[in-house]
N, C-alpha and C positions, 0 to 999 in steps of 0.2 A: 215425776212429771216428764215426760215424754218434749220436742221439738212444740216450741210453743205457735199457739198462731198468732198474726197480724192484731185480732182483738183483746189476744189475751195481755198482749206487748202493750195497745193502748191503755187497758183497764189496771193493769199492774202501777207503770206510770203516773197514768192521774191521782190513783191510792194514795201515793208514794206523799204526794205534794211538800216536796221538797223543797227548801228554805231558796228560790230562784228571784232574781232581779232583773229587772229590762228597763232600761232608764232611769233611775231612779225611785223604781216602784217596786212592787211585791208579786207578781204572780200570785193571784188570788184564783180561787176555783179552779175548772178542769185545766191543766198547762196542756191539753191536747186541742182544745177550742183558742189558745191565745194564736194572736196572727203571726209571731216570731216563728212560734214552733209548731203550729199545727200541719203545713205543709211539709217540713221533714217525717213530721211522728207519722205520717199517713204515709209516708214513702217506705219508713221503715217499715212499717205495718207487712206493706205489700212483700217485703222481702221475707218474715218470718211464715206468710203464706206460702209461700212457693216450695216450703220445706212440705207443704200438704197436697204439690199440684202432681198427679199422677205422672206427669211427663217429666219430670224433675227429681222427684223426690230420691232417686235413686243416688241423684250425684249430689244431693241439700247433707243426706244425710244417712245415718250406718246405725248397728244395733250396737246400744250401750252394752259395753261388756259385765256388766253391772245387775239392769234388768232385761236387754235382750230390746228392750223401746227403742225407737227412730230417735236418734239425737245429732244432733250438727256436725257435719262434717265437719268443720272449722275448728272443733277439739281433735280431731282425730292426731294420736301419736305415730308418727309414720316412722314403721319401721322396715319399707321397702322403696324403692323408688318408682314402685307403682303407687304407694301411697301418698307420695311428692305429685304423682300425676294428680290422684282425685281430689289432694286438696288442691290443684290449682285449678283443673276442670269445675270444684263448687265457686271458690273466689269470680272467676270471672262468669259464672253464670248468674251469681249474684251483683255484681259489675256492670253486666248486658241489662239488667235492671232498671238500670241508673245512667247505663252511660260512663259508668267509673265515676260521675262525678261526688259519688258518696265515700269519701277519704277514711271516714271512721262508721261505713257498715260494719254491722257487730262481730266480721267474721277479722276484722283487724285484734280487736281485744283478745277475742274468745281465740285466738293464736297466738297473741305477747301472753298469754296465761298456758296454754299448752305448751308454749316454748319454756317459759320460766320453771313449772311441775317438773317438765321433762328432765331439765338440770337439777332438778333438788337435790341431787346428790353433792352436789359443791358444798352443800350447804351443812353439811354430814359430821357433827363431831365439832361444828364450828363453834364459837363463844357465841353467846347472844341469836341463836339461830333455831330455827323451828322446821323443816321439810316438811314434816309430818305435815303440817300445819296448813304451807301450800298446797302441799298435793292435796288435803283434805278438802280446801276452796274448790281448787281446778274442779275434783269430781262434784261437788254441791253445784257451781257453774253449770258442768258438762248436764248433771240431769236435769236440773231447772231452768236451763236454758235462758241464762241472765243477759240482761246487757250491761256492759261496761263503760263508761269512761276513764281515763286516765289524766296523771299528771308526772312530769317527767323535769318541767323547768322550773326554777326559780326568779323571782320577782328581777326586774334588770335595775338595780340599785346602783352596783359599780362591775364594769364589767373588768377591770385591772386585772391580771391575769392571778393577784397574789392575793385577790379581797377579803377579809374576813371580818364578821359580821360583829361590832360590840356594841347594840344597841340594847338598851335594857327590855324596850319594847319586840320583841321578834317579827322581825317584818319576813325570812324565808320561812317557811314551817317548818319546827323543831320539836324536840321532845322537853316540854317544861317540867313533868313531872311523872309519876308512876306508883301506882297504887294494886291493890290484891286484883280490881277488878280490870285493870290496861295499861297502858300509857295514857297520857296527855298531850294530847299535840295543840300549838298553837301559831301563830303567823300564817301569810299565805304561799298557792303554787299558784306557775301560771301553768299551760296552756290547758284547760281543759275541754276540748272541743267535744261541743255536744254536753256538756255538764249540765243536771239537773234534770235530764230525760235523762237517764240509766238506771236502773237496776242500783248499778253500787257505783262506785270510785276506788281503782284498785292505785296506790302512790308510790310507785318507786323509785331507790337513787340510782342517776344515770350516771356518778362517777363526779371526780374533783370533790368532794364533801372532805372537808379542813375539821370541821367541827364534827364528834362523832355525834351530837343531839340532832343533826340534822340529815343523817343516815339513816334511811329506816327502809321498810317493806309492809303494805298492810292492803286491805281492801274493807271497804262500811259501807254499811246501805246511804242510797246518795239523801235518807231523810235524816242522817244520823244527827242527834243533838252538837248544837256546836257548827256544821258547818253551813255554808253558804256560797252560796253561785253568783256570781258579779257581772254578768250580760254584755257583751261590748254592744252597740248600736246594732238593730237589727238590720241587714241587707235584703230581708224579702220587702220587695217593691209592689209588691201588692198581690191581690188572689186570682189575678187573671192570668190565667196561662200562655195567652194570647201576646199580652204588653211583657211579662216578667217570665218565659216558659222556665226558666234555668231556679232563677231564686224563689220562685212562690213554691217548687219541689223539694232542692237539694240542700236549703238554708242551714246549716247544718250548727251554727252559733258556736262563737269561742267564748269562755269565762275562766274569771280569775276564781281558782277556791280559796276562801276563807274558814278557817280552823279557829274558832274561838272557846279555846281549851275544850276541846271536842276527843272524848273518850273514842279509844282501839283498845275494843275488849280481845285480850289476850290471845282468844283463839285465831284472831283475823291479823294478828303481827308473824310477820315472817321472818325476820330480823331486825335488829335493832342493836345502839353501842357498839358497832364493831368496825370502824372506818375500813379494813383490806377488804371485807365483807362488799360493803355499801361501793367504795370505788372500782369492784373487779368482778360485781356478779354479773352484768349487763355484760360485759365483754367474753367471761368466761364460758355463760350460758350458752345456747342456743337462742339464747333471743333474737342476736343481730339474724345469721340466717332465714328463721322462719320468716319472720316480721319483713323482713325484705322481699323474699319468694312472695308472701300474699300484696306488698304493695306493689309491687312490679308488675306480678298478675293484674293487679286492678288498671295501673297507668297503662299497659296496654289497650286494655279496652276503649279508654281515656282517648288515647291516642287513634282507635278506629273510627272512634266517635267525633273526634275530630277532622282527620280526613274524610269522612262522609260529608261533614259541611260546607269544608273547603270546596269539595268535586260537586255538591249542591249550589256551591255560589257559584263557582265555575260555567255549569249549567247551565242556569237560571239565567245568565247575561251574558251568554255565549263568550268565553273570555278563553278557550279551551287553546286556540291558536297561538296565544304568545308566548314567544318561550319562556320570558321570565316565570310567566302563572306554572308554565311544565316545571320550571326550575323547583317554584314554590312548593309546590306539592309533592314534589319529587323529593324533597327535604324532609316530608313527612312520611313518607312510604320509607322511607332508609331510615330513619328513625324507627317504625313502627316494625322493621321487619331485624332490625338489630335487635332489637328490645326480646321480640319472640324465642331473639336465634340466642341471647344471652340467659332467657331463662330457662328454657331447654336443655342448656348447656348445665345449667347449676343441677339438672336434672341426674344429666345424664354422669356429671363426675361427683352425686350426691357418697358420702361414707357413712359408715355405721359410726355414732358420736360413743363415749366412754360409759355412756349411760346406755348404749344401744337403739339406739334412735337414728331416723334415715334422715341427716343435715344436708342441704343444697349446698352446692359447693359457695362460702364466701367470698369469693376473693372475685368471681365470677358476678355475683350479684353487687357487689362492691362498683363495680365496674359500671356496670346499670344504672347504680345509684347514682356516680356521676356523671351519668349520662343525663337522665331526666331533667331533674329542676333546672337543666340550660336549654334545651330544646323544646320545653312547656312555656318559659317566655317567648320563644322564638316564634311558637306554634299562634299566639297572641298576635305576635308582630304580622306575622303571614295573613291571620285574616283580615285584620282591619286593612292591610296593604292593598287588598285581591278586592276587597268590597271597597274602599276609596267611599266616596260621599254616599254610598248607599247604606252603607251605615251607621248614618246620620240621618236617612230622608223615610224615616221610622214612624207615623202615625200610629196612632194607640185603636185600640180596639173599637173605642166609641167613637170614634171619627168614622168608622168604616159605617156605624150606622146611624149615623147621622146623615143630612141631605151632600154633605162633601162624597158620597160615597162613588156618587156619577162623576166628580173629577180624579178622584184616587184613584178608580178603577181603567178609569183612563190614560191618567199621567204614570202612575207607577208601576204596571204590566211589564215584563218583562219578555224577552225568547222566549224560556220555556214557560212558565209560569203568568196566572192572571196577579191581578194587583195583590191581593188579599194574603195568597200564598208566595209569594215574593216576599210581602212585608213582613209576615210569619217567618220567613227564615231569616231574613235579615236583622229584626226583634232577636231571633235566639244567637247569630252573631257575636250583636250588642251585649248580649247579658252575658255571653260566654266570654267574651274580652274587655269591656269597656264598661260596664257598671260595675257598681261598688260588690257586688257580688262575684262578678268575673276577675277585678284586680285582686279580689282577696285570693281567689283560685290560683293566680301567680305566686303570690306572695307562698301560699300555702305551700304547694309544690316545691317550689325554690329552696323550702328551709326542711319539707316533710324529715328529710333528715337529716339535718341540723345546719350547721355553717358550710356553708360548698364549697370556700376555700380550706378547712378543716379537711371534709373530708376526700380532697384531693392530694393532701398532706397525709391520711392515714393509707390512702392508697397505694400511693408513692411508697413510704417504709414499710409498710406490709408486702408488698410486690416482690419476688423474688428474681432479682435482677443478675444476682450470678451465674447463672450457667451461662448468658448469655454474652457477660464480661469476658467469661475464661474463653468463651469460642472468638473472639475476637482478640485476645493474646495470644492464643493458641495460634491465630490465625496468622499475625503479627511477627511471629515468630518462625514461619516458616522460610526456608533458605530458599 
């Protein structure tokens, strides 16, 4: 099967109906009709389209080497740094979509799985280890054109730096048992955003694993017996695009997985039992790279999309003149043009990896990395600061047509804009920084990859600081 479409992506989904929770309740009948998820599944939809839109498809997608069919670029194994180009020309054309605001478009998975295949070779001769087995998924994925979600975290019980788990109950998910036909796993993971709309659930260890039962590698269909999707409160504010433009699209839902001794049939484990394994494949691999290169791609776009609204608010209330608002925005143009100039750069110092695969320079995109999640709060702070009580003075859709409409139309007009579209951009302001679906877009950003003081601390030891030591002894030392 060939680059799926929009409806095939819906109809797969609803089939699936997946053991999903929202409140307290069950997901009953189509999850493409519930009000949680029916505005992402329709977003996503649009994006497995565009793999079919003659004006696109060229950069969506490439001939399976397999069958010679259009399949996602977003597998593609790049073993040139023109190949680093086209996957980052699909990511953000997928991005421009959305506006970047879709963190987990499928082209984020279907690349932590291209990246993971690529390294299988780590994986090579190791105790408890399967390649064959990855790579097997990766190309099942690449022709079928699945969606994914993941999960990478554990439940935050204790965070002590030395915690290890002896509860008789397994509350992180572990390996309880193992039989002819899989493993056993039980307890839960957190973060799985977008859980319960995917295809499958692929669970791997990110490292620190004390206990080898809680090291593993696997991917199941997301109906698989055993497990379950735990919903946190939905953030779509309702189905008007008009009062919610931001959350009634990009809602994208976080969920706790629950494993209640939920079989991984043999072929879909990739490792398992082998703690050096489980704490050093994520680091070994190609994962951080890739996975970086396509999120960075995306925050870009993120970031265009942002400064569009800022220079909209700007605008719209003639505010162009002060220098602070230049300052403001000038904040985000040097943001948005580092960001460019840093993944270009990961482009252009990309190496052939041990497996022969074209890797962006890390240390490069590292750099990126902490750049964002400080500059995407700031990017918050900056509008609500430029818009001041305008956005607050936000009437909802049905005000406008109600008999208020002759004093909205009048009180709320702006320089450029009448009332109507004024209050339309200042509504997506609002949802963009200041509703429960824009604060979570902070929160997301901030941690996308992981602790920020963490990974200011990996940057810092990883950085290679000595040439630049010696040239200043060297220098020191001159008579």
């Amino acid at each position: 099967m060939p680059a799926i479409t929009g409806k095939k992506y819906i109809e797969r989904i609803d089939k699936l109906q997946a053991n999903v929770w929202v409140d307290g309740k069950p997901v009953q009948g189509r999850i493409s009709e519930h009000t949680a998820f029916k505005g992402i599944l329709r977003s996503q939809a649009a994006l497995y389209d565009l793999q079919h839109d003659t004006t696109v498809n060229h950069i969506m997608t490439y001939s399976s080497p397999i069958t010679g069919e259009p399949v996602g670029m977003s597998y593609l194994q790049p073993k040139t740094k023109e190949d680093l180009v086209k996957r980052r020309k699909m990511t953000q054309q997928w991005a421009i979509a959305s506006n970047g605001m879709m963190g987990r478009s499928p082209d984020y998975m279907n690349t932590v799985l291209m990246a993971l295949a690529s390294s299988s070779g780590f994986l090579k001769g190791k105790e408890n280890c399967f390649p064959e087995r990855l790579v097997a998924f990766y190309e099942y994925a690449r022709e079928n054109d699945l969606s994914l979600t993941h999960s990478f975290v554990n439940p935050q019980v204790n965070r002590a730096q030395f915690y290890f788990e002896d509860s008789d109950e397994p509350i992180a998910a572990k390996i309880v048992a193992k039989n002819e036909e899989g493993i056993i796993v039980k307890g839960a993971r957190l973060l799985a955003t977008r859980g319960g709309i995917t295809d499958e659930i692929a669970v791997f260890s990110a490292g620190g694993i004390q206990d080898k039962a809680n090291g593993f590698a696997f991917s199941i269909p997301s109906n698989q017996k055993g497990l379950k999707f735990i919903s946190r409160e939905s953030f779509v504010g309702g189905d008007s695009t008009f009062n919610y433009p931001l959350s009634s699209r990009y809602e994208e839902m976080d969920t706790i997985v629950v494993f209640d001794e939920c079989l991984v049939p043999w072929e879909r484990v990739f490792y398992y039992d082998n703690l050096p394994v489980s704490n050093t494949f994520a680091t070994s691999s190609s994962f951080h790279p890739f996975s970086l290169h396509q999120a960075i791609s995306r925050q870009i776009i993120k970031t265009e999309f942002i400064l569009g609204v800022v220079q909209s608010i700007i605008d719209s209330i003639n505010i162009s003149d002060y220098l602070h608002v230049q300052e403001k925005a000038s904040e985000i143009i040097i943001a948005l043009e580092t960001l460019k100039a840093l993944v270009i750069k990961s482009e252009v110092e990309a190496k052939l990896d041990e497996w022969g695969f074209m890797r962006p320079d890390q240390r490069t995109l590292h750099v990126a990395s902490n750049i964002f999640p400080k500059v995407y709060a700031r990017f918050s702070e900056i509008i609500q600061q430029i818009s001041a009580s305008g956005i607050m003075s936000i009437p909802t859709e049905n005000a406008f047509q109600s008999e208020l409409k002759k004093d909205l139309d009048h009180y709320l007009q702006s320089k450029s804009d009448d009332a109507e579209t004024r209050v339309k951009l200042f509504r997506l302001a609002w949802d963009l920084t200041m509703s429960a679906y824009g604060t979570r877009e902070v929160q997301y950003e901030r941690y996308f990859y992981g602790d920020p003081v963490r990974l200011s601390s990996q940057l810092y030891y990883t950085y290679d600081k000595e040439p630049f030591v010696k040239r200043v002894k060297d220098f020191i030392e001159i008579d």
